[in-house]
C-alpha distance (Angstrom), angle and dihedral (degrees) to the residues before:
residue distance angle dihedral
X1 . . .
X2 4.09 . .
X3 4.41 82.2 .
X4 4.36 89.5 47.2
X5 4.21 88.9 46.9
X6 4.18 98.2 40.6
X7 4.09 93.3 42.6
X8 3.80 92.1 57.0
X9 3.98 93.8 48.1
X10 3.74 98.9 88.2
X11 3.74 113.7 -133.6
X12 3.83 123.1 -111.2
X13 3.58 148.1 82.1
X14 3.93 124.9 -42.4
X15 4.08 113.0 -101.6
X16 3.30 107.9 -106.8
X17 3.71 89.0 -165.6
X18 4.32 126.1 158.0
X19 3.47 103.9 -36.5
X20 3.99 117.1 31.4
X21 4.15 102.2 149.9
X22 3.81 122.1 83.4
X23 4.16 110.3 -126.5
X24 3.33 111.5 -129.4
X25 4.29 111.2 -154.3
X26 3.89 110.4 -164.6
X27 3.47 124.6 -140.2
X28 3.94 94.8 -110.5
X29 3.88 85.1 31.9
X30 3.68 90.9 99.6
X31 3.58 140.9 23.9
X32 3.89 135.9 -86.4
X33 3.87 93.5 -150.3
X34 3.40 118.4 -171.9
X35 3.74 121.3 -119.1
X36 3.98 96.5 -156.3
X37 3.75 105.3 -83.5
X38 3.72 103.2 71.0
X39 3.95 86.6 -95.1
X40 3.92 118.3 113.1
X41 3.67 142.9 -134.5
X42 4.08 121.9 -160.4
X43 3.89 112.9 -169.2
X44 3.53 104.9 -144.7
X45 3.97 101.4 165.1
X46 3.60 144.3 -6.2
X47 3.76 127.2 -175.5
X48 3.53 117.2 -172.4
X49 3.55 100.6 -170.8
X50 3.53 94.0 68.2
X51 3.92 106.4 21.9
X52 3.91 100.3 -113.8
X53 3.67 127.0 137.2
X54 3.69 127.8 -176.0
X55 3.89 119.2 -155.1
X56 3.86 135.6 166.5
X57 3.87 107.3 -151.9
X58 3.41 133.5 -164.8
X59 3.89 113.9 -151.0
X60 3.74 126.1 -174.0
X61 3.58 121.0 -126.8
X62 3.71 110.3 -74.8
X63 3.60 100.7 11.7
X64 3.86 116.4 143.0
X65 3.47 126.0 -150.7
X66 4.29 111.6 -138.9
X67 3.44 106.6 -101.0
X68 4.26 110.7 -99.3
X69 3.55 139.9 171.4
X70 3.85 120.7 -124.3
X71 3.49 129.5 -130.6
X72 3.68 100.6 -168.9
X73 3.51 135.0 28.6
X74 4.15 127.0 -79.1
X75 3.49 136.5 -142.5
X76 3.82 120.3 -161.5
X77 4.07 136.7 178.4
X78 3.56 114.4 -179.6
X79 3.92 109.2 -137.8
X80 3.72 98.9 -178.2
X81 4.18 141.9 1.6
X82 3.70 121.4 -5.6
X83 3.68 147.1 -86.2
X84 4.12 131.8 163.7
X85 4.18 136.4 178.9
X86 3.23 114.5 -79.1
X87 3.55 85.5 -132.3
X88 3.18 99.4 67.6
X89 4.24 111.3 18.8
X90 3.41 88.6 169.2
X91 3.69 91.2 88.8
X92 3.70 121.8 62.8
X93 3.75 129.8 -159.8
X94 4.46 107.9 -150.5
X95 3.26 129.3 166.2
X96 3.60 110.6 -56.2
X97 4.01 100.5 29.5
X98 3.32 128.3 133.4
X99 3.87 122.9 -153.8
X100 3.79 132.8 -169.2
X101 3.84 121.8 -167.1
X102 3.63 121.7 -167.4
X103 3.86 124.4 -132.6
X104 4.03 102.7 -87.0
X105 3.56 94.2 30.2
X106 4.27 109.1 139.6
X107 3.30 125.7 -163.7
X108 3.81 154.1 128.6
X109 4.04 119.7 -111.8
X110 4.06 115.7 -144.1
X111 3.62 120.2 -177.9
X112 4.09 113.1 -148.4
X113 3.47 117.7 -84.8
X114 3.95 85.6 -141.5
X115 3.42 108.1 53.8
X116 3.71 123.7 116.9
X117 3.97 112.3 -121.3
X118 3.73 123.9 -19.9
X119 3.90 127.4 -34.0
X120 3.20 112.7 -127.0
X121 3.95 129.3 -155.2
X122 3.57 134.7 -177.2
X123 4.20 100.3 -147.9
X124 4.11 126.4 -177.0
X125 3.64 105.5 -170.1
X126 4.10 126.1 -174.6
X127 3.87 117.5 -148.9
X128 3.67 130.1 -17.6
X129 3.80 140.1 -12.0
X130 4.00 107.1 -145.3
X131 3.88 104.9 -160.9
X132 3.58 117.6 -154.8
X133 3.48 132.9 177.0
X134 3.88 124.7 -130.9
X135 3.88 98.1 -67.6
X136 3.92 90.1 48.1
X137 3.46 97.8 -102.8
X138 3.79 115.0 147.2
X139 3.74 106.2 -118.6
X140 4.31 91.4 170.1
X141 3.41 145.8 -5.0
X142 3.97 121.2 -141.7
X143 3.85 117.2 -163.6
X144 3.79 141.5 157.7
X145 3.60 89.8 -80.2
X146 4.02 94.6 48.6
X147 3.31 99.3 45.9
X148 4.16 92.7 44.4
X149 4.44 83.6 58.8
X150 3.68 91.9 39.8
X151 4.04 98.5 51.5
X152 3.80 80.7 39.3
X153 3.93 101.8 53.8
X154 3.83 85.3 36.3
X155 4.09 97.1 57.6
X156 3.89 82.1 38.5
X157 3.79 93.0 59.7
X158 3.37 95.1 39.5
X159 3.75 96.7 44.6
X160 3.49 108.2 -125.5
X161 4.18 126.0 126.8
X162 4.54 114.7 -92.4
X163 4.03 85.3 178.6
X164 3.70 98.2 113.6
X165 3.80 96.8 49.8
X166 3.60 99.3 132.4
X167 4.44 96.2 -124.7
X168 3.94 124.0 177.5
X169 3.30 125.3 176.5
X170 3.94 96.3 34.9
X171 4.02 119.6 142.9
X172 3.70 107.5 -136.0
């Protein structure tokens, strides 16, 4: 099988096509901005092209998260504290987890009442988040785009530098 896989690999140099350098984003390279509540959102990428946004967040104990339906898939790794879905509290996210969501997944994200200081989570999240309220009614919908103006306005208001968001897709 090794022969069948190498013979159909076409031999030649590696594109080195557009972008060809890793970016490296420091910890203090971008913001924590708060988003009202004492909690905190860093923007770390959006690509607009495909829909996917990459955040590290910073939630206070016993913030909740409105309950939303997502249209892509999420990946998760819990850095510090812990937080689950009130649908299912069964499962807990510590430092250390790592969670996958499936497109269509709903749910409502709680972070432990108990926990000392902030949990923090490091999230990359495909499409949309449909918010709803308790009926299922959509009330909002929070996408790349959204949450690229948002962490903008925010770092605007509060003064501090969104250059080194890493963007793709952006029309200039």
């Amino acid at each position: 099988m090794t022969d069948t896989v190498e013979s159909a690999i076409e031999p030649g140099p590696v594109p080195m096509q557009a972008l060809t350098h890793a970016i490296h984003i420091g910890e203090s390279d971008l913001p924590h901005v708060e988003i009202g509540d004492g909690s905190t959102i860093q923007l770390l990428q959006v690509d607009l092209n495909v829909g996917l946004w990459v955040v590290r967040t910073r939630f206070n104990p016993g913030y909740q998260v409105t309950k939303h339906y997502h249209t892509g898939s999420v990946f998760a790794v819990t850095l510090a504290g812990s937080w689950f879905y009130k649908e299912y509290p069964e499962y807990v996210n510590t430092a250390g987890s790592y969670l996958y969501e499936p497109a269509h997944s709903v749910h409502t994200l709680c972070v432990s009442e108990d926990n000392d200081g902030p949990t923090d989570v490091w999230f990359a999240i495909y499409g949309a988040n449909v918010n709803m309220d308790d009926h299922g009614n959509v009330v909002g919908i929070t996408d790349a785009q959204s949450v690229l103006a948002a962490y903008r306005a925010l770092c605007d208001e509060q003064g501090l530098d969104h250059s080194n968001v890493i963007v793709n897709g952006e029309q200039s």
